[in-house]
Each structure stands twice: as structure tokens, then as C-alpha cells.
N, C-alpha and C positions, 0 to 999 in steps of 0.2 A: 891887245893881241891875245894873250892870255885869256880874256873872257872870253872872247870871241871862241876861241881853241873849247874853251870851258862847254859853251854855247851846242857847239857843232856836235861838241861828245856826247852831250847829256841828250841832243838831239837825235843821233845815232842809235842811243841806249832805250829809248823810249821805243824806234821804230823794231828793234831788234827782239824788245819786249813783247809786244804789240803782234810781230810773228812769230814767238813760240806761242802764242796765247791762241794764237789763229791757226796754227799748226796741232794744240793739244785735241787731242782726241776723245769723245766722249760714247759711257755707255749709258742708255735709256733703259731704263725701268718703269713700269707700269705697273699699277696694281688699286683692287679694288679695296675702300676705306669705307665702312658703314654707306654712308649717305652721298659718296661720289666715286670718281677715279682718280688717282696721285700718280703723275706724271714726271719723272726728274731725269735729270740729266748727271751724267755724274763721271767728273774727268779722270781716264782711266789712272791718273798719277793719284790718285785718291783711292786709287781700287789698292790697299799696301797687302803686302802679304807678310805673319808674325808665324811665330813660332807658339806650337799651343799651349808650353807650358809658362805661365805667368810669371815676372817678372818686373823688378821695378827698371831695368836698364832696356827690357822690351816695351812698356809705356812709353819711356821719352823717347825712344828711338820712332813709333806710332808716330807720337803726337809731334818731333820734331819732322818729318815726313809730312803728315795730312796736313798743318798749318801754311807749310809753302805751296801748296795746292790752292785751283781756283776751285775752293769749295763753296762760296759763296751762292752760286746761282740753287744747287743744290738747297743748301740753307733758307733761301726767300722763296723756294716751294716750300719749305713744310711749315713757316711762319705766315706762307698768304696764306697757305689750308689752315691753317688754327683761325686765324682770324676768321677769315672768308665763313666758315662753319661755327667758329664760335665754341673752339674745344677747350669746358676746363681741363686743369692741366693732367689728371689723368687719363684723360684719354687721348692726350697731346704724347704725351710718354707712350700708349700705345703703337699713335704711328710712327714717334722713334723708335719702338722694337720691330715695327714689320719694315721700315726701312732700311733697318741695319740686318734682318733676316735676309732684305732682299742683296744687300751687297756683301754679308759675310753669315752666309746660314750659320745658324749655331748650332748643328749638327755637327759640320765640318772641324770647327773650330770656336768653343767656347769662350776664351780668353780671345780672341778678334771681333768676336758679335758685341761681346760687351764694351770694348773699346770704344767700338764704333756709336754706341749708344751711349757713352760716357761722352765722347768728342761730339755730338747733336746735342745733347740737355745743354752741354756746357754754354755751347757755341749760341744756343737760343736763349741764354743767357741766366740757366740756374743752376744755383750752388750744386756742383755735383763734385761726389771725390771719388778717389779711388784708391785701394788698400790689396795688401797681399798676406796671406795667412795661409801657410804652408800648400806652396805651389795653387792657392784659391783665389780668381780675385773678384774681390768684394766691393760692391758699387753702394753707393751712400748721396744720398741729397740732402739736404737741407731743410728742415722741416719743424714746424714749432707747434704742430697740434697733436692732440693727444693718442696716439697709437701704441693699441695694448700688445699686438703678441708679434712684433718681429724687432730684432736688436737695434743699439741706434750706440752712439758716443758723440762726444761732449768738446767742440772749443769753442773755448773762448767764451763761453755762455750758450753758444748755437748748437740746435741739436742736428744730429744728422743718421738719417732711418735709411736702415738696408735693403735698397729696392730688388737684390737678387738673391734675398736668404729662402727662399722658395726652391731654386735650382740645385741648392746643395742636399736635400731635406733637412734632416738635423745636423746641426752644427751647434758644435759647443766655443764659445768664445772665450772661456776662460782657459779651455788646454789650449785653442789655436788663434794665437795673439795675431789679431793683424794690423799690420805695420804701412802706415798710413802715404802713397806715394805723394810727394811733393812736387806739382806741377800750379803755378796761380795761371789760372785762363783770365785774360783782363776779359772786363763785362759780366763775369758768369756772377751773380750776386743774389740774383733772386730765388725769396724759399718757394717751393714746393707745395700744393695745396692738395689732399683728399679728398676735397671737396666736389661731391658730384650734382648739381642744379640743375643741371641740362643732359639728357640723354642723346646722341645722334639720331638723325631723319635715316630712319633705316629706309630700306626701298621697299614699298610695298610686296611685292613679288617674294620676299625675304622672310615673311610672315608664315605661318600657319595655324588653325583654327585648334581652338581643346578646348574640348566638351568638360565645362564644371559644372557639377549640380551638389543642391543640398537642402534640405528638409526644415523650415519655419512653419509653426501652425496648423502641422500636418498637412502642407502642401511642400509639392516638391519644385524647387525653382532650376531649371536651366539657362545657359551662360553657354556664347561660344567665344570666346573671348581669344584676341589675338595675339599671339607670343612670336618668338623670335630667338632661335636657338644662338645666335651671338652677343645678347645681353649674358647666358653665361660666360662668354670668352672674357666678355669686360672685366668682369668681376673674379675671372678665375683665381688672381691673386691679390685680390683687394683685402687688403690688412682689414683686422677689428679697428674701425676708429670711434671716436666717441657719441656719443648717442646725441648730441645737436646735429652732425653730419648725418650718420648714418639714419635719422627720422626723415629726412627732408631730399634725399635720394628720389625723384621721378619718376613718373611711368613714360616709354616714350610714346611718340604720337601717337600711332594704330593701336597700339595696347588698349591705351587712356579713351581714344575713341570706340574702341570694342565694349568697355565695360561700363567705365564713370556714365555715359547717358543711357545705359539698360539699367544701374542702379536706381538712378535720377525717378526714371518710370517706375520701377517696382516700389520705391518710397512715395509715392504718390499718394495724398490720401494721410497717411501714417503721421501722427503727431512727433514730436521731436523725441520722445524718448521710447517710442514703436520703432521709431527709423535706428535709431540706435541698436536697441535690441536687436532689428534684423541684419544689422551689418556684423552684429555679434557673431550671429550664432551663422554667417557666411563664413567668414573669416578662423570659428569654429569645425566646421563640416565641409567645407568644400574641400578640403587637403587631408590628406591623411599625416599623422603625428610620427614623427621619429627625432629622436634628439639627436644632437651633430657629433655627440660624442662615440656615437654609435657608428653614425651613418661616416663623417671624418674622421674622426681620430681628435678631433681638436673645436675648438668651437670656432664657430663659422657662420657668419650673419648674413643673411637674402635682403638683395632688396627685394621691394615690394613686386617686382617683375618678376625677379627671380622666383617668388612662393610662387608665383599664378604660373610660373613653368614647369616647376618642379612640383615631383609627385609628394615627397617627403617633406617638411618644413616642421622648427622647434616655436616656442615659446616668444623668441626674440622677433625669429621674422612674423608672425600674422600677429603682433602688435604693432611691426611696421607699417604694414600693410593696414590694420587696422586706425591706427594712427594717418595713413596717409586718406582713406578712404573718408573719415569723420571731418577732416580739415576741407578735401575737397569737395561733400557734399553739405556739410555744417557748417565750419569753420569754425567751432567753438575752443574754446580754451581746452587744452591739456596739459596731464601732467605725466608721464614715465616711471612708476615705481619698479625699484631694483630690489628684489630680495636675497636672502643665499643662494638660493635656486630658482630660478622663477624673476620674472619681468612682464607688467601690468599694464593696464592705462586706466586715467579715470579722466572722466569727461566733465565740465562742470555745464550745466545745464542750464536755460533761461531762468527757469524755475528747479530751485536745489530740490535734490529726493532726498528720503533717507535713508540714514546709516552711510551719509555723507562724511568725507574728510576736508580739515579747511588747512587751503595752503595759499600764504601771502594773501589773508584774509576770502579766498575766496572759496566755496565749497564746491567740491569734487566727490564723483558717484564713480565707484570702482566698477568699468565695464571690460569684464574676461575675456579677452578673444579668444584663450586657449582651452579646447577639451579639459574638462575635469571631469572627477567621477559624479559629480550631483550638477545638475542642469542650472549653471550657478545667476542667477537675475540681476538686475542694474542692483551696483551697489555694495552685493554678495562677494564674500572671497573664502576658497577654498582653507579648509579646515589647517591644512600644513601653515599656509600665509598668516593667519587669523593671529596668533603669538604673535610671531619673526618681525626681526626690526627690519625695516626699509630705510630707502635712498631716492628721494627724487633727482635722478637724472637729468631730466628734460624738462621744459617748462616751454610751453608752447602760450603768448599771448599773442590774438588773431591783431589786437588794438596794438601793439608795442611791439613787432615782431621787427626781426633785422633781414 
């Protein structure tokens, strides 16, 4: 009798669950994502409202709120869109900032936007934390590669890098200790990648044309080549990371299709180290030189889209860009030297030139992508470099690559 009784209730309990669930009410957002539309639903008991100054007893009050919610369906939209498009995870981290834009602008409220983007990394399952440092709060992932200029702290062996030290601008973490909130989300375990291999299918429509030109052999070459003013958004707060990532960075479709087969054509003809030369002295003269300390305040590395948009570019990006152009029209071996000032490439050639450098036995010809004051030739390097010790950074083998 008893089970039976047991039976009936849990019967009951289920139908009674089953109508608030059918009773909960939702709000739709829509918005456009590079290469499609993101469509979500989102149960208004999910919609919470926080107090804007930060808080460790305002967190768990959040996170004890949004977890009894049916956030799920919410959840398997931005996990189909990753998949479905194939977004490494920075740009996955994007659409959690414009989705947590869209249900808690961060205009309104700072400390809510970030919540909200704290409770989607988590919930799609990576290491995400959260910290408060005098009424700031401080968002941190999980991350094991190598990232030079924004703070990070240390457990347990795992490193974890501040994905909103941009918002505050300068922040000093040694006057403003922050104190780490303690919430374990089960599932959230996985690190964090910088890594960018794949650019979004932007929509063609989304494109526009820029006139590059530049002067080889005393002919003047023009280029109308495609850009796309939201490769700057991507990157707006894209940390320094280490120069295996940052070399290998993509152009996207239209870009790649605007330029890589007009180079293809003008290399036509050009023995392997005429084609080099002329990628030199493009990569050279098509951009005008400004260095980032100048133009930001801090140093600040383009991808290879980025130079071809931007009017100003340093040292770092048109070796990126130079580096990316030689692998996709060559594919030959490189190497990345780092100096005090100053970042290089040298290419190693079918047939070595000289005034060649040999690295892990193989010989390498220093080809300048960056304006110098003497019109520097395969091989040459500027009078400052010619002393200075170097760093090979990067090693690019076309045969052994990962």
C-alpha cells in the first residue's frame, strides 16, 4: 500500500513538474554571428537581476538562481553553433560575450554581463573562475599556453589567464588582491585554447575592397584585395600569445580568395628566390610602418588580415603575414628570429644562398619583410641586427609540421 501511495505521489510530482515547465515562459533573442543567425530561447526565470556592485554572496546567490533554471535548451544552441561552424574556442568565447550582451548588456550592468559569461564557459564545460578585488570582478580560465601581457594565477599546478583585464585598463594586482570565489560547476574542466586555425565564413556582402599597391623592378603592382572590418572585433582583445600560434593565424575565405591567387599570377614565371624577393618587398611597401608602441600604447600583434586592413603595421605583423604568404605560395621551411628589437624570417631555399644561417642543420637565408633604411637583399640584415644576439622563436617544417 505504501508503494503504491509512494507510486501515485511521485506520479503526481512528475505531472505537476511537467506543468510549470510548460507554464515557464520564454524570451527569444536573435542576432547575427559572422557566418550565420543565433537564435535562443531563454527562460524568463533565467533572465536574474544582481546588484552592480560585485560580490562573493552576489555570485552564489546568481549561480544558485540560474542552475534551477531550464537553461539547457539555451546551452544546446550555442554548443550546436560551435560545432555546426566549427568555432575554435575563441571565437566560441565570442558568442558567449554577444549572448550574455544580449540578456545582460554590460553597459547596464557590468558585474551581470560577466556572470552571465562566467555561467555559459562554465556550463559548456571549461575551467572558468571567478574572483573579486575591491568591488572588480575578475574572470579567469584555464589555460596552459603561453600568454605574454595579461595576469593569470596558479593552482594546483594549472594556470588560469584574465579574460576581462582589458575592461578595467590598468590594473595593478599586487595593491588589488583578488580573492578567488569558491563555486565547483561539475563538468566545467576543460582548458582554454588561443588558438586560431579557422577564421569564420563571413558573408560576402560583409566585405569591402582596398586598393594596395607597391613598387618591385620599377613596376608598380596593384591589389584589390578583400577585407572585412569585423576581423578587427575578433581580435580586438586578443592577448600576445606565442609565436607558434600567432604564425599560423588564417586569412578568411574572401580575403585568401582576393589575394593568394593574384599573387600565384604575378609569381608566375619568377624562380624561387625572384618570388621570394617579390613577396618581400610587398609585404615591405604595401603598408605604411608605424610601431604599436606608438600607435597603442603597448605592443600588439595583427594577424595577417589584420595588416591587409590596417593602414599602420610594425615589424611583427608583416613577418606574419610574410610568413603566412611564403608557406601558402612555397611551403618552404622557416625559421622566426627574435631580436631586442626587431623580428625576422629566414626562409631556407631548395638551393641554400649565401650569407646563409644553419639551423638543426639546415641553411636559412634572412628574407626582411620590414622597411629598412638600405634596400636590404635575400640574406642581408640590417646594420642594428648584424651584432645582436637572436632567438629562434618558430620553426616551421613543411615535412614534420603538427
Amino acid at each position: 500500500m505504501r508503494r503504491l501511495v509512494k507510486l501515485i505521489y511521485f506520479a503526481f510530482l512528475v505531472i505537476f513538474v511537467g506543468q510549470l515547465k510548460a507554464q515557464e515562459q520564454y524570451q527569444g533573442y536573435s542576432f547575427e554571428f559572422y557566418e550565420g543567425t543565433v537564435n535562443l530561447r531563454v527562460p524568463e526565470s533565467a533572465i536574474i537581476q544582481t546588484d552592480s556592485v560585485p560580490g562573493d554572496k552576489a555570485v552564489h546567490k546568481f549561480y544558485d538562481q540560474i542552475k534551477r533554471t531550464d537553461y539547457q535548451a539555451l546551452l544546446s544552441s550555442l554548443l550546436n553553433y560551435k560545432e555546426t561552424h566549427n568555432l575554435n574556442d575563441w571565437l566560441y568565447y565570442q558568442l558567449v560575450r554577444k549572448t550574455a550582451q544580449q540578456i545582460a548588456p554590460k553597459k547596464e550592468n557590468y558585474f551581470r554581463y560577466t556572470l552571465y559569461k562566467w555561467f555559459l564557459l562554465t556550463h559548456s564545460g571549461y575551467d572558468a573562475r571567478l574572483a573579486i578585488a575591491n568591488h572588480k570582478i575578475i574572470f579567469y580560465v584555464r589555460n596552459a599556453e603561453d600568454i605574454m601581457d595579461i595576469p593569470f594565477f596558479t593552482v594546483a599546478g594549472n594556470k588560469y589567464m584574465c579574460l576581462n583585464y582589458h575592461d578595467y585598463g590598468k590594473f595593478d594586482f599586487s595593491k588589488e588582491v583578488a580573492i578567488p570565489v569558491k563555486i565547483d560547476v561539475p563538468g566545467a574542466k576543460n582548458e582554454f585554447s588561443y588558438k586560431v586555425t579557422r577564421m569564420p565564413e563571413f558573408k560576402p556582402e560583409d566585405y569591402s575592397e582596398k586598393d594596395i599597391k607597391f613598387s618591385y623592378k620599377q613596376k608598380v603592382y596593384h591589389f584589390k584585395v578583400k577585407v572585412n572590418p569585423e576581423v578587427q572585433n575578433i581580435f580586438a582583445n586578443y592577448p600576445v600569445v606565442d609565436f607558434a600560434t600567432y604564425f599560423n593565424i588564417p586569412l578568411s575565405h574572401e580575403t585568401y580568395g582576393s589575394l593568394i591567387p593574384v599573387l600565384k599570377k604575378a609569381l608566375e614565371g619568377k624562380n624561387q628566390k625572384k618570388g621570394i624577393e617579390y613577396l618581400m618587398n610587398f609585404t615591405r611597401y604595401a603598408f605604411l610602418y608605424q610601431d604599436d608602441n606608438q600607435l597603442f600604447g603597448k605592443e600588439k600583434r595583427f594577424s595577417p588580415e589584420q595588416t591587409l586592413f590596417s593602414e599602420y603595421s610594425d615589424c611583427d605583423d608583416r613577418a606574419a603575414l610574410f610568413f603566412y604568404l611564403v608557406k601558402e605560395l612555397y611551403n618552404l621551411p622557416m625559421i622566426a628570429l627574435l631580436y631586442p628589437t626587431h623580428i625576422t624570417v629566414a626562409v631556407a631555399f631548395d638551393k641554400p644562398t649565401a650569407n646563409s644561417i644553419i639551423y638543426q642543420g639546415t641553411h636559412y637565408s634572412i628574407c626582411e619583410p620590414t622597411p629598412q633604411a638600405a634596400n636590404l637583399k635575400i640574406g642581408q640584415l640590417s646594420v642594428k641586427q648584424q651584432n645582436a644576439a637572436y632567438t629562434v622563436v618558430y620553426h616551421y617544417d613543411p615535412h614534420n609540421s603538427n
